[in-house]
C-alpha positions in Angstrom: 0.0 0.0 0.0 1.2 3.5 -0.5 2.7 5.2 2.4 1.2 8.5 3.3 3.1 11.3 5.1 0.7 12.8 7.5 1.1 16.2 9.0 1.0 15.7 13.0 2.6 19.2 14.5 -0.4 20.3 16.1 1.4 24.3 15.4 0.3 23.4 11.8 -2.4 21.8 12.2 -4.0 24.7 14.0 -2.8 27.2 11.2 -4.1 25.1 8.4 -7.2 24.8 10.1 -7.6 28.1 9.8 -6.8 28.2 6.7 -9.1 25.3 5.2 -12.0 24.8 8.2 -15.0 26.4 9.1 -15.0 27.8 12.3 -18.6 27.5 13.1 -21.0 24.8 14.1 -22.4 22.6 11.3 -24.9 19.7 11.6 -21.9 17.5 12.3 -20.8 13.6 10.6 -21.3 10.4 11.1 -19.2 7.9 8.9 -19.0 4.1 9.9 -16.6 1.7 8.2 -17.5 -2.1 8.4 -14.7 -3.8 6.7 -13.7 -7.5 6.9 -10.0 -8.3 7.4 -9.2 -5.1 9.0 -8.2 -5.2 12.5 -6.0 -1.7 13.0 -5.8 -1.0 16.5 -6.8 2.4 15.3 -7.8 3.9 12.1 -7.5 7.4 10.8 -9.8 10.0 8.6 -8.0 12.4 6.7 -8.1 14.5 3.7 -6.6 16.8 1.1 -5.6 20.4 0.8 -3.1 21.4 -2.1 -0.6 19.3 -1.7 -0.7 18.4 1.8 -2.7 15.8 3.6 -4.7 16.4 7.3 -5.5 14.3 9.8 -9.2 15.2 10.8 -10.2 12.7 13.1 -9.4 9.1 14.3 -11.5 6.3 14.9 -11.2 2.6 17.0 -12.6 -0.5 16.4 -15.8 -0.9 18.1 -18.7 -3.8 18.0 -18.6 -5.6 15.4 -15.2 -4.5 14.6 -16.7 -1.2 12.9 -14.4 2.2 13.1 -17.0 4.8 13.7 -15.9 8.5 13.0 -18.1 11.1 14.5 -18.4 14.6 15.0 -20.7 17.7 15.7 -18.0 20.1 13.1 -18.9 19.7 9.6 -16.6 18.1 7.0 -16.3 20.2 4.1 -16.6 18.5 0.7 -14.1 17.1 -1.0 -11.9 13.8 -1.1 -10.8 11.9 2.0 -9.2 8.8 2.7 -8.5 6.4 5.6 -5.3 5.0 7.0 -4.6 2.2 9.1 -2.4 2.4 12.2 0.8 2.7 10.0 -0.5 5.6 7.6 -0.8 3.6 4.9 -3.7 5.0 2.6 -6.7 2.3 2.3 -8.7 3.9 0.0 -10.3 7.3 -1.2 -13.8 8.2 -0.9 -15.8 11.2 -1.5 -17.4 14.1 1.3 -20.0 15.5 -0.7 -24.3 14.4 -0.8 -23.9 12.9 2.7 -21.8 13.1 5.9 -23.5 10.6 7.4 -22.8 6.7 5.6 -21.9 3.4 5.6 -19.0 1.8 3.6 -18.4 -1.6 3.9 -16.6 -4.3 2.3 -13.6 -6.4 2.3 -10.2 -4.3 3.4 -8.4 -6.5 0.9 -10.8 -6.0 -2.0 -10.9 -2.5 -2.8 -12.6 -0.7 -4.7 -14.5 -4.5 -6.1 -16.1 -5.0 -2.4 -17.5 -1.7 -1.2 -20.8 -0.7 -0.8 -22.3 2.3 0.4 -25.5 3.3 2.5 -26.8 6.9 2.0 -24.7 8.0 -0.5 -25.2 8.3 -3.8 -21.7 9.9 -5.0 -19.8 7.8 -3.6 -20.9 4.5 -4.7 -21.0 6.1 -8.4 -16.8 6.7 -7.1 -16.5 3.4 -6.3 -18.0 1.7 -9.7 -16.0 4.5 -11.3 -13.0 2.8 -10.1 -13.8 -0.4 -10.8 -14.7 0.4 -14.2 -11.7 2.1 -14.6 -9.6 -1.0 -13.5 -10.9 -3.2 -15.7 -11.0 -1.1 -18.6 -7.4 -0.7 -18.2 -6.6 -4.0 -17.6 -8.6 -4.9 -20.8 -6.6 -1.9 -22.4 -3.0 -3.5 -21.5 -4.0 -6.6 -23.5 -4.1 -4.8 -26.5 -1.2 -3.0 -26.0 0.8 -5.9 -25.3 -0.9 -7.4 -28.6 1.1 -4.4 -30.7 4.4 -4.6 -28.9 4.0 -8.4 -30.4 3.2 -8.0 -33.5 4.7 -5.8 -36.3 3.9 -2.5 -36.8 0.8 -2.0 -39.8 0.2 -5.8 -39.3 -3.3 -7.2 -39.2 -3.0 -7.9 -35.8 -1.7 -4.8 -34.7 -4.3 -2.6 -36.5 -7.1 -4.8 -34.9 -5.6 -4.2 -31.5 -5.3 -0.4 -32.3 -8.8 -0.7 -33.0 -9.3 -2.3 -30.5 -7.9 0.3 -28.1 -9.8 3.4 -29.2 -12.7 1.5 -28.8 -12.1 0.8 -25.1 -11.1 4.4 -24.9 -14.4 5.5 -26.1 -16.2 3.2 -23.6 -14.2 5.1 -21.3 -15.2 8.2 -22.2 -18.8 7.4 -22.5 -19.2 6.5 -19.2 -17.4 9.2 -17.7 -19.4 11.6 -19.8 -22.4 9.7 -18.6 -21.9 10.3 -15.3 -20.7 13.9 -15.5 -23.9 14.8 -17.4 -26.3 13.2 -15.1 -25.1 14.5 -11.8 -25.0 17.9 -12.7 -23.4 19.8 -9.3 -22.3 17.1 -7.6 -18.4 16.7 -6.8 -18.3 13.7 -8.4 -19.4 15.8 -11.4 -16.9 18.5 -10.9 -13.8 16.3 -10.1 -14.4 13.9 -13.3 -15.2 16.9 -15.9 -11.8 19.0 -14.4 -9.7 15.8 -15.7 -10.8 15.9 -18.9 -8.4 17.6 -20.7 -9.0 19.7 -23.5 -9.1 18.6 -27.0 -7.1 19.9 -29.7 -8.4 20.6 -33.0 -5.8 20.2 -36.5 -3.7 23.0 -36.4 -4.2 25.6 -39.3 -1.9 25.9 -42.0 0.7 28.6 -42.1 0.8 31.2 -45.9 4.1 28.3 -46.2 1.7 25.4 -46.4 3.0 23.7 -43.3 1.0 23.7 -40.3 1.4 26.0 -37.2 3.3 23.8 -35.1 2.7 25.9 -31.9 -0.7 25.5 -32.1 -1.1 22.6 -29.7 0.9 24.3 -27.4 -0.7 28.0 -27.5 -4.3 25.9 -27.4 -3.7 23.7 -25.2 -2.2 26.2 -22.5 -5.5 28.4 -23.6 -8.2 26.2 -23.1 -6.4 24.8 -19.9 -8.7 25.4 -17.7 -11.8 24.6 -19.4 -12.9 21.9 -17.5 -11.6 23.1 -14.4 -13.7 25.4 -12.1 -11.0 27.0 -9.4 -13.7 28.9 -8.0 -15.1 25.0 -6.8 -13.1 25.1 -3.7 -14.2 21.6 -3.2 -11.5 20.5 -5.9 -8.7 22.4 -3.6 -9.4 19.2 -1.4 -8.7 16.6 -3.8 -5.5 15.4 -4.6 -5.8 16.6 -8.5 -6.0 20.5 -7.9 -2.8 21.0 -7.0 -0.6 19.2 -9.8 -2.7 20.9 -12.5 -1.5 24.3 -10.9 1.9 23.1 -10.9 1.7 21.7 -14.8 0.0 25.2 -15.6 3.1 27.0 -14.1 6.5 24.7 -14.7 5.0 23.3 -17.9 3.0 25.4 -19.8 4.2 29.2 -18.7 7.3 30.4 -19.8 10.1 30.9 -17.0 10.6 34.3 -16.9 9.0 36.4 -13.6 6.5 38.4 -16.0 5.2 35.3 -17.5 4.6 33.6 -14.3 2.9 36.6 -12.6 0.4 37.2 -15.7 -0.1 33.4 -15.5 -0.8 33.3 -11.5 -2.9 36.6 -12.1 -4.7 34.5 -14.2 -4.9 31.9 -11.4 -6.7 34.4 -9.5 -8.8 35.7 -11.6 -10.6 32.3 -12.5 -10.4 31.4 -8.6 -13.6 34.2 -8.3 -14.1 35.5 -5.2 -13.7 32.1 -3.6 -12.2 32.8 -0.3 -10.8 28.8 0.0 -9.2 28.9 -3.1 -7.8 32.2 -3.0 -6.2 31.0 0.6 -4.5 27.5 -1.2 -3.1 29.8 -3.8 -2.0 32.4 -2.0 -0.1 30.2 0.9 1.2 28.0 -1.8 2.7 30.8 -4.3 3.9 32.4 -1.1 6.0 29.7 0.1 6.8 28.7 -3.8 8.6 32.2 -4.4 9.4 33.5 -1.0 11.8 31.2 -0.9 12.9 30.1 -4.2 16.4 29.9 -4.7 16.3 30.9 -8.5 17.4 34.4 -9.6 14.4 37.1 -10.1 11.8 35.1 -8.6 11.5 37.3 -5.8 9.7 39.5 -7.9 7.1 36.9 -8.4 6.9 37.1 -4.2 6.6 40.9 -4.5 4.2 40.9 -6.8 2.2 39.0 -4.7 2.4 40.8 -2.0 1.9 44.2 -3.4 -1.5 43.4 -5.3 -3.3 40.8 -3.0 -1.6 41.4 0.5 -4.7 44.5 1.2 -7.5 42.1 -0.4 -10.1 41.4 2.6 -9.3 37.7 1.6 -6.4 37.9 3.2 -8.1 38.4 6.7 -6.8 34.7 7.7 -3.3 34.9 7.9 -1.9 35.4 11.0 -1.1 39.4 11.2 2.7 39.0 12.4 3.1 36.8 9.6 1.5 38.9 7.6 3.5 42.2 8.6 6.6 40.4 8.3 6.3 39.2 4.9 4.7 42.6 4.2 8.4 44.0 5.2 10.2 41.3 3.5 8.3 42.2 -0.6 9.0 46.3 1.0 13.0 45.2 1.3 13.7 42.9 -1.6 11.6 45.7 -4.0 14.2 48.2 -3.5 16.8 45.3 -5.3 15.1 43.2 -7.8 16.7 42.4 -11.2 16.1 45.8 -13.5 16.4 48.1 -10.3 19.1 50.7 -9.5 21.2 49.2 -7.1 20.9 51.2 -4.0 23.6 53.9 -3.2 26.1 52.9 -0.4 28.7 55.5 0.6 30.9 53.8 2.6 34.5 53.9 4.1 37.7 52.3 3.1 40.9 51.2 5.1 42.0 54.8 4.6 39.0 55.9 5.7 38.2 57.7 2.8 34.2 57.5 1.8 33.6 55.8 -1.2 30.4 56.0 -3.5 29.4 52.7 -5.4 27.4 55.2 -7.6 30.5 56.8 -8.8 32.6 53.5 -9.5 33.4 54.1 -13.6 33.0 50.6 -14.7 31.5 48.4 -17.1 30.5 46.0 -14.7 30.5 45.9 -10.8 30.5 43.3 -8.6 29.4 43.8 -4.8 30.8 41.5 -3.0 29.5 41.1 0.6 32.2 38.9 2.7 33.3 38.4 6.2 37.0 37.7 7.2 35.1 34.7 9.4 33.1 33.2 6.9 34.7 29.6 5.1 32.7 29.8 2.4 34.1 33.8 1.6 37.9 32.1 2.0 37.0 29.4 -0.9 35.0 32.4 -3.0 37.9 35.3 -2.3 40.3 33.6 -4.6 38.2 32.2 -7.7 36.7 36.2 -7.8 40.3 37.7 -7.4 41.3 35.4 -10.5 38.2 36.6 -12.3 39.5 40.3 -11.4 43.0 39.9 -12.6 41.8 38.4 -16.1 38.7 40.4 -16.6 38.9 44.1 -15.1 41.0 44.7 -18.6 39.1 42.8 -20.7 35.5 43.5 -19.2 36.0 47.1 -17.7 35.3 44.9 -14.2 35.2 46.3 -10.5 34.8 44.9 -7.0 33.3 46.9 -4.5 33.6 44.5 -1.4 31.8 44.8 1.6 33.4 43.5 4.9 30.0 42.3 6.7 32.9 42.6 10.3 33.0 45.7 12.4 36.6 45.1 13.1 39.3 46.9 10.6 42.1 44.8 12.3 40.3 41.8 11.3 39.0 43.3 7.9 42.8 44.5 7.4 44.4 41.1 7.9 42.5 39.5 5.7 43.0 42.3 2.8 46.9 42.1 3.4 46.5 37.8 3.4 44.7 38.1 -0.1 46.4 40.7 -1.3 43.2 41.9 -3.3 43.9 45.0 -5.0 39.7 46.3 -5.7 37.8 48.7 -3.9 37.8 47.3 -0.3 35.2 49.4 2.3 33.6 48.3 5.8 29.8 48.5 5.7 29.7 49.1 8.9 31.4 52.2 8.5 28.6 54.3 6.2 26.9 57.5 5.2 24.3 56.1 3.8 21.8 53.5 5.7 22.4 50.1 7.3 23.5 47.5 4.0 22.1 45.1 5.7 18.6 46.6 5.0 19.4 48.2 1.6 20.6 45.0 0.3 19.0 42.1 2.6 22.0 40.7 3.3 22.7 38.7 6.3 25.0 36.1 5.6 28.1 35.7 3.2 29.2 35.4 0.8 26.7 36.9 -1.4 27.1 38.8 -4.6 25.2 41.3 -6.9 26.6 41.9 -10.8 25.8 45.4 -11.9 25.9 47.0 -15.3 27.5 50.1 -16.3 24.4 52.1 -15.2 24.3 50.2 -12.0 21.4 48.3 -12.5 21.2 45.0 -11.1 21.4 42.5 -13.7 22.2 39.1 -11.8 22.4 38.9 -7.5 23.1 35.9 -5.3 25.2 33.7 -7.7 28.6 33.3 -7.0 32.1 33.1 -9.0 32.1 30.4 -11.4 27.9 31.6 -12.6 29.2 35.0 -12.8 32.0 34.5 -15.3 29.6 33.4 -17.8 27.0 36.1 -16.7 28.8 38.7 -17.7 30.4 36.8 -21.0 26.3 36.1 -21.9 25.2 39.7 -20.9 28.2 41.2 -23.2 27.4 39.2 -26.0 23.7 40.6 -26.1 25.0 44.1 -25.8 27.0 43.5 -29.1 24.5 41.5 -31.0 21.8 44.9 -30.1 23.9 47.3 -31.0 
C-alpha cells in the first residue's frame, strides 16, 4: 500500500485549520466503516488540501469491529481517505451528498467489495474505479498485442482498433456520469480531468502547419474543464498538480510570465475565499523562498497586489506584517532596479560612493573575514579580477560584513586583493544590511554600467559566464 506522510505538528495543524475549516458549528458527521480483514488498532480519517494531507479525526474499532468517525463540526466536501495504524492510505472516498454513511466491504478487496448506504456519490466513485480498472486491464492486453506483433500488421491494426474503442467506452461512461449528476463533486472532479481537446492545427501562408498551435491551445483552453472557484476541488488530490503543470510546464520561466499566469490563477479562482487562501499560501511559500534568480519579484508581486485584499483576513497578522516587510525590502533590489547607493568607508578611511565607480560592470561582494565559504570564494573572484577588469571594464566593491578593521585588514593584506575594499559598517548612507538584505556571506550582486542590477546571489564560477552572456547581447543589439 502506498505510504502516506501525515502532518501531525499540532502548530500546523491549528494554522491550516484556519486556513481550510469552518469555524462554526455545522450539523456535524457520522461515517461508519464495516470492513472485513481489518483489524488496525486504530484507524485514521483524513483528507486533502493542495498538496498536503490532514489528519481530521481518528476512529477505533468498536462492536462488530466497525471504526465509527463522529463529530458535531462539519466536514467540508471534497476527497478523504482512511489510513490504518501505519499511515498507509486504504482507500479514497468522496465528502460531498452525505456526511453521514456506511461503507463496507472487504479491506483486501478495494474498490471490487464496497458498498455504500446513503450516499449516492460515492458509490458512483466506487464503480467508477472499478470500471476504470478493468478497462485498463482490458486496455494493456491490446497493447501488449502491438508490442508483439509488427507495426501496420493485421494484428496490430485490430488491437489499435481495439484500443480506441475501449477508450471510447471510457469516455462514454465518464461523460455519462458527468452529465447526469449535474453539481455534484463527483461531477466536478471527473469533468476538471478531462483535458482539453485539440483541433488540426491551421496551415501557415508556407503550407505547413502551425506547429505551436497545440501548445498556445492547449495552454489556452487549460482550464476549461476546471472550475477554481469550486473550492471543493482544492481538497482533492488533483488541484494542485494541475497548478503546478500550468506554471512549470506550460508558462514560460521568466517572472513576467509567471505573474500574468498566477494573475490569471486568480482571476478564475472568483471571489472564492478557499481557493484564494491555497493559492495564496502556496505561491507564497513557492517564491518567498525560491532559490532561483528574479523570482523574488514573483513574491513581491504578490504581496503588493493581493496582500490588502479582505481575503487575506486569515493569515496570522505577524506573519502577515513580516512578509509585508520582507516584498517592502527585496523591492528596492530586484533584477532591472538601480542598485541602491552605499557611501561607505575604506581602510584609509576615505568615503567611497558605489554610484561613482566608472566601470562596465561591478561586482558587490558582501564577505566576512570569518566566513569559510568567503575564503574558498575570495580567490576564484580575485582570479576573475585579474583576467577580466582589462578585458570587461570589471570592478569589485567589497563589503566587509565585520566591524573590526584589524580583522578586515588582515584578511586584505592575506589576499592581497587590490579592488575597492570598504567596511559596511562604516557608512553615510543607511544600514547594507537593510538596503541590500544581506545577512549572511558570501553573497554577490553583478551590476551593469548604469548600476542596475542584472544578476544577484550567484557566485564566482555563474558569474563569469553572466557577464560573458550579458556582453554578448549588448553587441548583438547594437
Amino acid at each position: 500500500m502506498k505510504k502516506i506522510k501525515l502532518i501531525k505538528s499540532l502548530a500546523i495543524v491549528l494554522i491550516f485549520n484556519a486556513m481550510f475549516l469552518l469555524s462554526s458549528a455545522q450539523s456535524g458527521y457520522n461515517i461508519i466503516f464495516d470492513l472485513n480483514g481489518l483489524n488496525d488498532s486504530i484507524l485514521l480519517l483524513a483528507n486533502y488540501s493542495g498538496d498536503k494531507q490532514f489528519v481530521v479525526d481518528t476512529a477505533y474499532p468498536g462492536k462488530n469491529n466497525r471504526y465509527i468517525f463522529s463529530g458535531k463540526k462539519e466536514l467540508l466536501p471534497g476527497m478523504y481517505f482512511i489510513a490504518g495504524q501505519n499511515k498507509s492510505k486504504i482507500f479514497d472516498f468522496l465528502i460531498s451528498d452525505s456526511r453521514n454513511f456506511t461503507i463496507s466491504g472487504n479491506k483486501d478487496q478495494v474498490p471490487q467489495s464496497l458498498k455504500v448506504k446513503d450516499s449516492k456519490e460515492n458509490q458512483l466513485f466506487f464503480n467508477y474505479i472499478l470500471f476504470l480498472n478493468d478497462k485498463q486491464k482490458e486496455r494493456a492486453q491490446y497493447l501488449e498485442i502491438q508490442k508483439k506483433n509488427t507495426s501496420g500488421s493485421d494484428s496490430a491494426l485490430g488491437a489499435a482498433n481495439q484500443i480506441n474503442l475501449v477508450n471510447e467506452e471510457v469516455q462514454r461512461y465518464i461523460n455519462g456520469i458527468i452529465n447526469s449528476n449535474s453539481g455534484s463533486l463527483i461531477s466536478a472532479f471527473l469533468k476538471a480531468m478531462q483535458e482539453p481537446e485539440i483541433p488540426s492545427s491551421p496551415i501557415l501562408p508556407n503550407g505547413r502547419p502551425d506547429s505551436t498551435f497545440p501548445y498556445r491551445y492547449f495552454k489556452n483552453h487549460f482550464w476549461d474543464n476546471i472550475d477554481l472557484s469550486d473550492d471543493r476541488l482544492v481538497r482533492t488530490p488533483f488541484l494542485h498538480g494541475k497548478v503546478e503543470q500550468y506554471l512549470t510546464k506550460l508558462t514560460h520561466p521568466a517572472p513576467d510570465s509567471l505573474i500574468k499566469s498566477i494573475d490569471e490563477l486568480f482571476i478564475r479562482s472568483g471571489d472564492n475565499p478557499e481557493t484564494f487562501k491555497y493559492l495564496m499560501w502556496y505561491l507564497t511559500i513557492k517564491y518567498e523562498s525560491s532559490e532561483i534568480m528574479g523570482y523574488d519579484a514573483i513574491f513581491v508581486h504578490l504581496v503588493d497586489k493581493y496582500y490588502n485584499d479582505d481575503k487575506m483576513n486569515w493569515m496570522n497578522p505577524t506573519v502577515k506584517e513580516n512578509l509585508i516587510k520582507k516584498a517592502n525590502k527585496l523591492k528596492k533590489v530586484l533584477i532591472g532596479k538601480i542598485a541602491p547607493e552605499m557611501i561607505l568607508l575604506d581602510t584609509l578611511q576615505q568615503p567611497v560612493s558605489l554610484h561613482k565607480i566608472n566601470a562596465e560592470y561591478t561586482i558587490i561582494y558582501f564577505w566576512d573575514p570569518d566566513c569559510s565559504h568567503c575564503k574558498k570564494e575570495t580567490p576564484l573572484l580575485k582570479d576573475l579580477y585579474s583576467k577580466s577588469k582589462a578585458d570587461t571594464g570589471l570592478e569589485v566593491y567589497a563589503v566587509c560584513m565585520d566591524t573590526s578593521w584589524v580583522e578586515m585588514k588582515k584578511y586584505i593584506q592575506k589576499n592581497t586583493t587590490s579592488w575597492i575594499n570598504v567596511n559596511g559598517f562604516y557608512s553615510l548612507t543607511p544600514d547594507f544590511r537593510e538596503l541590500y538584505d544581506v545577512n549572511t556571506s558570501p553573497v554577490m550582486f553583478l551590476l551593469d554600467k548604469k548600476k542596475n542590477i542584472i544578476a544577484k546571489r550567484i557566485l564566482t564560477t555563474q558569474m563569469e559566464a553572466f557577464i560573458n552572456q550579458h556582453r554578448q547581447k549588448i553587441i548583438a543589439q547594437e
